[in-house]
C-alpha positions, 0 to 999 in steps of 0.5 A: 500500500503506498503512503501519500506525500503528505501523510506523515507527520514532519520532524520539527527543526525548532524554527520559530517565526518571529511575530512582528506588528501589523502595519497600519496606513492611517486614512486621510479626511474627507475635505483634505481628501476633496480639497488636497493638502494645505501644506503641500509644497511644489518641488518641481522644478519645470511645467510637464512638456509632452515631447514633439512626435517626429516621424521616422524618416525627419529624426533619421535625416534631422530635417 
């Protein structure tokens, strides 16, 4: 009769697995949430440009 994978008990190699704290994020309210962080500072340093779509052959030759 065969015995399934499973079906012994394993040996205990005295491993124990440290318990740590939960993580929590807390949540923002509502008005900031809706109207954004008062104290917000802007670091960047230049307005978003989208970049000009050449063709293949004008970026090839620099026409």
């Amino acid at each position: 009769m065969c015995i399934p994978h499973g079906g012994v008990g394993g040996k205990s190699n005295g491993f124990v697995k440290e318990e740590k704290p939960k993580k929590h994020i807390t949540g923002v309210s509502q008005s900031e949430f809706e109207k954004g962080d008062p104290d917000f500072i802007d670091e960047r340093t230049s307005e978003y440009e989208p970049k000009k779509k050449e063709s293949f052959f004008s970026s090839l030759f620099g026409v």
